[in-house]
N, C-alpha and C positions, 0 to 999 in steps of 0.2 A: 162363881165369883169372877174366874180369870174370862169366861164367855161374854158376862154382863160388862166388863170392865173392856173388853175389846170392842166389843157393839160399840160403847159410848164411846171409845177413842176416834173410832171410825164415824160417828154422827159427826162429832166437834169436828174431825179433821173438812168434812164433809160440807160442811157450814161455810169453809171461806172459799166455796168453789166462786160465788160470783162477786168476790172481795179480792181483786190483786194484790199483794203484800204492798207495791209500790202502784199508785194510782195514774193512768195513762194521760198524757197530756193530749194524745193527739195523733193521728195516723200517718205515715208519710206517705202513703199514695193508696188506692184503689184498689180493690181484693182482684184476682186472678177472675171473678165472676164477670168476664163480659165487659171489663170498663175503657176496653181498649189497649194495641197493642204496648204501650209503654206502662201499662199497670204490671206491678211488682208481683209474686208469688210470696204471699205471707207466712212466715213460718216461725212454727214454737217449739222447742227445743224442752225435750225430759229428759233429765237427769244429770246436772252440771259434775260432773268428775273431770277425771283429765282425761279420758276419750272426747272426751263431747266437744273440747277447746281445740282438740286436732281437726275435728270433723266443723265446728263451727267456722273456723276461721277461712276456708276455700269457701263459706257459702257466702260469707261477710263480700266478699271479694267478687261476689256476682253481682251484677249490671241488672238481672233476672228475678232477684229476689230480695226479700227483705226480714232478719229476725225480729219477731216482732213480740216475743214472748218465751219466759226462759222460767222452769218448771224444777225445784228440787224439795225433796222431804227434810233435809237438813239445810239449816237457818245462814250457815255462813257460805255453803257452798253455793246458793241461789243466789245470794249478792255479791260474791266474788263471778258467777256466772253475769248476770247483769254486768257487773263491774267492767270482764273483760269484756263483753258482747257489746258494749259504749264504746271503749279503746279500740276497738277493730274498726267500727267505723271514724272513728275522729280520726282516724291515723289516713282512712280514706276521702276524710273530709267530708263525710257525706253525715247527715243529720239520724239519732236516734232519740229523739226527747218522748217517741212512744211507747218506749219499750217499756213492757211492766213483768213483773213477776208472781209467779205461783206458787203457795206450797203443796197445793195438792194438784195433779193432773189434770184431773176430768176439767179441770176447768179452763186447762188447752183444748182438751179435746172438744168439750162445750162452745167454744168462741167461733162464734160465725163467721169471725172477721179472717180466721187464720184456714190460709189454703192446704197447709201438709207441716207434718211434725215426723222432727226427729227424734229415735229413743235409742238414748244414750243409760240404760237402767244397766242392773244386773239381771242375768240371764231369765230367770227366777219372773219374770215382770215381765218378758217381751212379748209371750200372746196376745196376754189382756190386753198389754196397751194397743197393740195391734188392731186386735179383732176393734177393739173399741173406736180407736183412729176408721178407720175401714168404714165402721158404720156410718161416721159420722159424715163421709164422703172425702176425708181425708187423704191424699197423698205420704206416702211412707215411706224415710230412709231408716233402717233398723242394722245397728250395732250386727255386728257374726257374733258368736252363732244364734241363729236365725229364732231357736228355742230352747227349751229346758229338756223337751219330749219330743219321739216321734209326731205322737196324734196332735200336741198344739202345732205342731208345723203344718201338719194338712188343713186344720181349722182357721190357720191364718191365710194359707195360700185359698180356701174357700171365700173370705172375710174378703181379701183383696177381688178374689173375681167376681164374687157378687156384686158387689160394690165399684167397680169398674176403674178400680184409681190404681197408679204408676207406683210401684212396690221397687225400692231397691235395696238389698243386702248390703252390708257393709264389708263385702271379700274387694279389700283396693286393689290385690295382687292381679286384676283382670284389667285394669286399667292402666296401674303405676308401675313404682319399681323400673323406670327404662322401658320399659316395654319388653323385659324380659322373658314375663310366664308369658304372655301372648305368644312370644317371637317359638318358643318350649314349644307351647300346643301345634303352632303352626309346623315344624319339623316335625313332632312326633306323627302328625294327623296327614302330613304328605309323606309319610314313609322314608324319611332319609334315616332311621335306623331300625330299618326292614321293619317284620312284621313284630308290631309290641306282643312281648310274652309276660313279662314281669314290672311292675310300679314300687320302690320303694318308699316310705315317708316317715322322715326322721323328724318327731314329734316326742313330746313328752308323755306321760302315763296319763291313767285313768281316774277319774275322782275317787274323794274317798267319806266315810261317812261323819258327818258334823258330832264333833265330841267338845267343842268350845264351852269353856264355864261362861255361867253368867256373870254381867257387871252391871254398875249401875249406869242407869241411864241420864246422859249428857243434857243439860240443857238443850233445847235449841234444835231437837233431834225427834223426831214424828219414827219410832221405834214401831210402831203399829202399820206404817205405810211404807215403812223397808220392808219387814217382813212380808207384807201383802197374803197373796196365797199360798205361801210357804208354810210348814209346821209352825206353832206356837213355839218362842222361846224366847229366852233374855238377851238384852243386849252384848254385846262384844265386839271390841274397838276392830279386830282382826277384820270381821265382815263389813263393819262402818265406820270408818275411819275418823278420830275426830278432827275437826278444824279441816285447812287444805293440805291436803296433801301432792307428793308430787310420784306417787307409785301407783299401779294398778294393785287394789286391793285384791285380799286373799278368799273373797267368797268366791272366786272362780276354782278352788281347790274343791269344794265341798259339795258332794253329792244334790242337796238340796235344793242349790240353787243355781247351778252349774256344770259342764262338763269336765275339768279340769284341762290340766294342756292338753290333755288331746285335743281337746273340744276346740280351747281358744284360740291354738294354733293350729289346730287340724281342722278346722273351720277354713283357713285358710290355703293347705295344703293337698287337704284331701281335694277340694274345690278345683285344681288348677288338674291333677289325677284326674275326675272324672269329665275334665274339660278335655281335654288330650284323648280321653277313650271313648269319647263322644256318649259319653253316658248322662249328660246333661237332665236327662227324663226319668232315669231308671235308679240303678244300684246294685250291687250284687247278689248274689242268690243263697252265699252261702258263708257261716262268720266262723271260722277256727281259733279257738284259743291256743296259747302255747302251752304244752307238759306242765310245766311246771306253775301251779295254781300262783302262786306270789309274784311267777313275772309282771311286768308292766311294760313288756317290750314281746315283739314274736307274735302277735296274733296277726293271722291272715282272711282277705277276702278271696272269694272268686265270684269275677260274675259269668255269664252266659257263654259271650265269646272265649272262653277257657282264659282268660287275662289273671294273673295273681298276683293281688296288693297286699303289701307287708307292712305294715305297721310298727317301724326300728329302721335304725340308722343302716345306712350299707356301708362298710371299709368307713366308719365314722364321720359318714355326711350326712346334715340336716337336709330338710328340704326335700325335694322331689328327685329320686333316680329311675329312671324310663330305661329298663333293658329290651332289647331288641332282637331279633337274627344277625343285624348286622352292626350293631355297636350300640352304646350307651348314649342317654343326654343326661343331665344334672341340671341341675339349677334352684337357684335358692334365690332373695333380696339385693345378695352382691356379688351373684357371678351365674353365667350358662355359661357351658365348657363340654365340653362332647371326647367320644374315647371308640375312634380317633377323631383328630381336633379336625381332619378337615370335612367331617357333616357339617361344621357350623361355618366351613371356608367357603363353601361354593352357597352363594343367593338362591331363595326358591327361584322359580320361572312362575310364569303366566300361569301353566299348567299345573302350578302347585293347588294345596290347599291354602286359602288366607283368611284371617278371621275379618270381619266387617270393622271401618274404622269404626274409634270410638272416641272421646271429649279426654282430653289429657289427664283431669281431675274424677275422679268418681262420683264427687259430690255435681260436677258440673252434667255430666249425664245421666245422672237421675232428673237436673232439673229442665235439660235438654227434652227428656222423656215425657215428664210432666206437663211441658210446653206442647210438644208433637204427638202426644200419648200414644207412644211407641210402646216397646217394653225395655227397659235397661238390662244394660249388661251382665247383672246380675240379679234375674228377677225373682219374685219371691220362690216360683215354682224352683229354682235354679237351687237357691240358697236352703229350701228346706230340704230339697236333695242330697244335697252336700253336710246338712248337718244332719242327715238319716244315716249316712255312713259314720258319721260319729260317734251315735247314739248307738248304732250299732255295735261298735268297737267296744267301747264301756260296755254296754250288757253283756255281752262275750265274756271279758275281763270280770265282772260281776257273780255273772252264773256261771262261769268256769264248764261251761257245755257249748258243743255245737251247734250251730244256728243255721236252719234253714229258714230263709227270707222269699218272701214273694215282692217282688219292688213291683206289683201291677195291684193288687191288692193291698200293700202295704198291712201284712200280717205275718207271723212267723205259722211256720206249715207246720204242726202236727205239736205245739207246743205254747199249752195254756198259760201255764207259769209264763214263760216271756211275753207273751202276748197282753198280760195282765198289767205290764209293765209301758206299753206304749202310751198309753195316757195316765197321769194319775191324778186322783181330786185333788183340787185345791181349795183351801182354805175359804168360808165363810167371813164375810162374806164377798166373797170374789168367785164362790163355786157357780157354776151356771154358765159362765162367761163363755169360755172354751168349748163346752159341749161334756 
């Protein structure tokens, strides 16, 4: 019954792929295909929450592009999406009377007319939508962390390179912030605090398993196409919040659908770590848990170069702390500060290490990228790297055992059980999708 009954949620939902909630009056310029250099790069945006209004709003603000299509499963968040996606532009005086809406996906990703989508979903969502974008010749900015799983992160960074289109992650710490974690990488990676031994990162803990009772379901609420390929189960305001809200909801606590903090902010953490250790490509080899099975703090990496990351605060700092031979860096969103302070007094030289400039905005060099089909700043391969070391953390914490990793293979060495766990099915019918 509960099988038959989700089939037919998913036909009906399925039904208004080529019906937009709100019907388009009309295009404001010429798709990215060829129509000359002042045609706009079209763009549809899934899943209006309050990530997606952070992210939308620097794209509003581009000369470069145009939102032209705004995608949610819940009824009041897609026209409060619309709603604000009008406001961003009248405020720049520039015309949106095309913009229409979606409540199911596919029917962004279906539209000919739109050059690249952005996925603003829960974690739980972001392969499919991915791999699917990718096919469809799509351009991608994607929310951190990158996936739910090791294996849909290799299946999307395959997705992107098949398909030839400009992937960028949403780690802004590579971009924003002052230019802080850059200025981090750049000192750590030209050696002004000798030779790196140790990485701190003061992150939150590990997810934990989904015990939420059910409730009933809200008007106005496609409960079938939140859950997607996640296990079957009943609603709950906790995971989908009713009406607008103004917090980042709590399905990013819950095994299912998410990494938990590590994940959400160690997505962004761990990222600026394997930038500084130039491990952009790899990972480490080897995952230590702490003693004590109920910590949620103390588990350690190592990779190759004998380098060891710790997963916990040092002397009570968030954020990233770089030990050295010959002194410390720190640095978090509102402060690098060095021990002693004057590695951060004297300016690199010429002969330093520097990273490549990049577009002040993240959102603005992905579409930089898209335009020169460079690779961004943070490219898919970048981003599912970064969130392999998270993924990693959590199983560690998880299976409360040692993990030997091969970051060239992308499998654990001599151990089924974990291995079992880098990809897992998903739900019907979304199984296939991913591989």
């Amino acid at each position: 019954m509960k099988k038959s009954l989700s089939r037919r949620r998913f036909l009906q939902a399925s039904s208004l792929l080529g019906a937009p909630f709100i019907l388009p009056s009309g295009l404001w310029s010429a798709s990215l295909d060829g129509k000359g250099a002042n045609s706009r790069i079209t763009i549809g945006l899934i899943g209006m929450g309050r990530r997606m209004m952070g992210i939308a709003g620097p794209i509003s603000e581009s000369p470069d592009a145009q939102i032209v299509a705004v995608s949610d499963c819940v009824d009041v968040r897609m026209e409060d999406g619309l709603n604000r996606v009008r406001k961003f532009y009248d405020k720049q005086k520039r015309k949106s009377e095309g913009l229409r809406a979606y409540r199911n996906f596919r029917a962004i990703i279906e539209d000919k007319g739109i050059d690249a989508v952005v996925i603003g979903t829960p974690d739980h969502w972001h392969a499919i939508m991915a791999i699917m974008a990718a096919n469809a010749g799509k351009h991608i900015y994607c929310e951190k962390p990158l996936t739910r799983t090791i294996g849909e992160g290799r299946a999307v960074v395959k997705a992107a390179r098949a398909n030839n289109i400009v992937f960028q992650t949403g780690s802004q710490q590579r971009t924003e912030y002052g230019g802080k974690f850059r200025q981090a990488v750049e000192y750590v990676r030209s050696g002004r605090i000798g030779e790196l031994k140790k990485v701190y990162i003061g992150v939150g803990g590990p997810p934990v398993a989904d015990d939420l009772p059910d409730e009933v379901v809200p008007a106005g609420i496609d409960w079938e196409m939140w859950l997607g390929p996640a296990r079957q189960r009943g609603f709950n305001e906790v995971l989908c919040p009713i009406g607008i809200h103004k917090h980042f909801p709590q399905w990013r606590r819950y095994r299912e659908y998410a990494g938990g903090s590590l994940s959400d902010i160690g997505a962004h953490h761990f990222d600026i770590a394997q930038w500084a250790m130039n491990e952009d490509s790899s990972g480490p080899v080897s995952v230590i848990p702490p003693n004590d099975p109920s910590a949620t703090q103390g588990l350690s990496f190592k990779y190759r170069s004998g380098i060891e990351m710790v997963h916990g605060q040092e002397m009570g700092r968030r954020g990233c702390v770089f030990v050295g031979t010959e002194g410390e860096l720190y640095v978090d969103r509102r402060v690098i500060e060095s021990t002693p302070g004057s590695i951060l007094e004297k300016p690199l030289g010429n002969q330093d290490f520097h990273l490549p400039s990049v577009a002040s905005r993240h959102q603005f060099d992905w579409l930089e990228c898209v335009r020169s089909g460079a690779r961004p700043v943070a490219d898919v391969e970048i981003g599912h790297r970064t969130n392999t070391v998270c993924m990693l953390a959590n199983l560690g914490y998880q299976l409360n055992r040692e993990l030997r990793w091969d970051p060239v293979a992308e499998v654990f060495v001599g151990d089924d059980g974990a291995n079992d766990l880098i990809l897992q099915t998903d739900r019907s019918p979304w199984s296939g999708i991913v591989g």
